[in-house]
C-alpha positions, 0 to 999 in steps of 0.5 A: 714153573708154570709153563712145566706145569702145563706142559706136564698137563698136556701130557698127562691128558694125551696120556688118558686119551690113549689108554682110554682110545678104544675099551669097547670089545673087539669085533668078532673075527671074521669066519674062515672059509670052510672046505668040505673034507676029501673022500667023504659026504661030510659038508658043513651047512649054516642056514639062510637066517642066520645070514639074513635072507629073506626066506619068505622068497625061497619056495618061488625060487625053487618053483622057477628052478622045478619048471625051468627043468633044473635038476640040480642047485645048490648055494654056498656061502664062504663055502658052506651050504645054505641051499641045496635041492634037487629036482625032477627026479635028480639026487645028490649022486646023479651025475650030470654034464657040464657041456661049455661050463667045463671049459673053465676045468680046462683053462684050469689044468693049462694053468696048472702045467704052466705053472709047474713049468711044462708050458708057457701060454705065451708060447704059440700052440705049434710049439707043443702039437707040432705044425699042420695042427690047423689048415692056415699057412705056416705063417698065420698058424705060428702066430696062434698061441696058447693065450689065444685058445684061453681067450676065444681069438685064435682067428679060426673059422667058427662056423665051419663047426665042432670038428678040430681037425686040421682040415676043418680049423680054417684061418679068418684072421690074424690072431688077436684080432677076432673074438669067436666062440670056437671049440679050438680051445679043446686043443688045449687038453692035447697041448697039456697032454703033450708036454707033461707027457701025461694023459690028458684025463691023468694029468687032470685027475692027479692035480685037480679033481682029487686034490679038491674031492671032486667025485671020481665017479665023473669023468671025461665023456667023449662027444665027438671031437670032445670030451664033456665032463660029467660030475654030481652037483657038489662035485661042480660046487667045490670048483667053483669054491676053489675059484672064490678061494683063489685058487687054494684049496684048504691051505695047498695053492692048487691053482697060483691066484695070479693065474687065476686073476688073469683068467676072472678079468678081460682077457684081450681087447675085442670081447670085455666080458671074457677071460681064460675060458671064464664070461665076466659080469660087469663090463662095458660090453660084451659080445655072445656066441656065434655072433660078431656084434657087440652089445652094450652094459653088462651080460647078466645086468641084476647079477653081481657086478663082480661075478664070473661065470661058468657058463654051459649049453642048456643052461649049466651055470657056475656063479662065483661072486667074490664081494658076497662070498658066494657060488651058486651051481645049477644043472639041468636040461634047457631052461626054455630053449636051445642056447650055447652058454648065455640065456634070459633064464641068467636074468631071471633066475638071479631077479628070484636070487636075488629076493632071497639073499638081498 
């Protein structure tokens, strides 16, 4: 009896413990990420104190952003506004160029055929533009694929120019075992061109920009042997959302996120801090435009660790940190001098960010 009757104690306590393991009230569910609506200016706001910022600091970041000749800069958090301001005489509805930040659009796009099954990355570039697309022998030429334009090593001369005629793509390596900054990647547009059997402006228009709202008053510029794509800030701001969301857009996977996981991490051994078009925060290393060295520790190093970028000439950035749920967009001319994608201005400039948000 005695032994039944601690028995039935023992379970009578354990039976307490439980109903009683957690009465306190549940925490609030996490915010949804938001998307602004298609077609229209409506984009929900929340403000810099209910997050927590320190907003004694936000005038002298918006003074560095004026005399850095910023002309457009807005944040996001979990996909709202929290800043938005224009300078030096820009407004929410001037366009601006994107100039090497729209490389990403392309990277994108090349996704997107691939994963529609008009094209393989894998596969070598020849197979979609035919051979004598460069002036490498046949050999050397095969051996260039669709991953190599995503990932700046095709091994083509990148001093020889932003010419991308044949005559002008030059072999230097083997592909695969040289990292360079090349305007080669803009082959990419004829690859998808070719095999959706599309205009490379169509095909871009139906399955990226109007499926996330980006304004169609921008557009593909021809520059050159290039196009550069033009857009208002919020346009740059709601690709930069569709990154952070992983590729979907409110619900439709405009972008398959496995893709778009290979394309935001080290793409090839030579160059750590660069993906599918896309630079890299937090790496080892890194290497910079129009240079072979190799540097050490991180590009951007008061950045986030876990940030990707968009990075343009004249200082056109996309910032996209997934660990505090932001994307920060600024256009404008030159921030102090001259420079193809990285600058001292990135360091900077998130020192100041980095006093308001921390």
């Amino acid at each position: 009896m005695r032994l039944k009757y601690l028995l039935l104690i023992s379970l009578l306590s354990i039976f307490i413990s439980c109903s009683n393991e957690d009465t306190s009230t549940p925490s609030p569910m996490e915010e949804a990420m938001y998307f602004p609506p298609n077609n229209t200016t409506t984009w929900e706001t929340k403000t810099p104190e209910s997050l927590g910022w320190n907003t004694a600091n936000i005038a002298t970041l918006y003074t560095y952003l004026s005399d850095k000749h910023t002309k457009g800069f807005i944040v996001l958090h979990n996909g709202k506004i929290v800043m938005e301001q224009y300078f030096n005489g820009h407004s929410s509805t001037s366009l601006w160029y994107w100039a090497s930040a729209g490389k990403t659009l392309t990277s994108t796009v090349t996704g997107i055929a691939e994963q529609e099954g008009f094209l393989n990355v894998n596969n070598k570039v020849s197979d979609y533009l035919g051979t004598g697309w460069t002036s490498a022998t046949l050999a050397k030429e095969n051996l260039i694929t669709c991953k190599h334009l995503l990932s700046m090593n095709s091994g083509l001369d990148d001093a020889a120019g932003d010419d991308v005629s044949p005559a002008n793509l030059q072999y230097v390596a083997d592909a695969g075992t040289r990292w360079a900054y090349h305007n080669v990647y803009v082959k990419l547009q004829d690859v998808v061109a070719q095999a959706t059997g599309q205009t490379w402006n169509n095909y871009f228009n139906t399955k990226l920009r109007d499926k996330i709202g980006m304004s169609i008053n921008g557009g593909w510029i021809p520059n050159g042997d290039l196009s550069v794509y033009w857009s208002n800030t919020r346009s740059m701001a709601r690709f930069g959302l569709l990154a952070l969301a992983n590729g979907n857009w409110n619900g439709t996977q405009i972008i398959n996120s496995t893709y778009l996981n290979n394309a935001t991490n080290t793409s090839q051994t030579i160059n750590q801090a660069y993906g599918y078009l896309w630079w890299l925060n937090g790496k080892s290393s890194y290497h910079l435009p129009q240079t072979q060295l190799q540097f050490n520790g991180s590009i951007i190093p008061s950045a986030p660790s876990d940030m990707y970028c968009a990075l343009g000439k004249n200082d056109q950035k996309i910032y996209v940190v997934p660990s505090k749920k932001l994307v920060i967009i600024r256009m404008g001319e030159v921030a102090d001098g001259v420079n193809f994608a990285l600058s001292d201005f990135d360091e900077v400039l998130w020192q100041k960010i980095n006093a308001v948000i921390n």
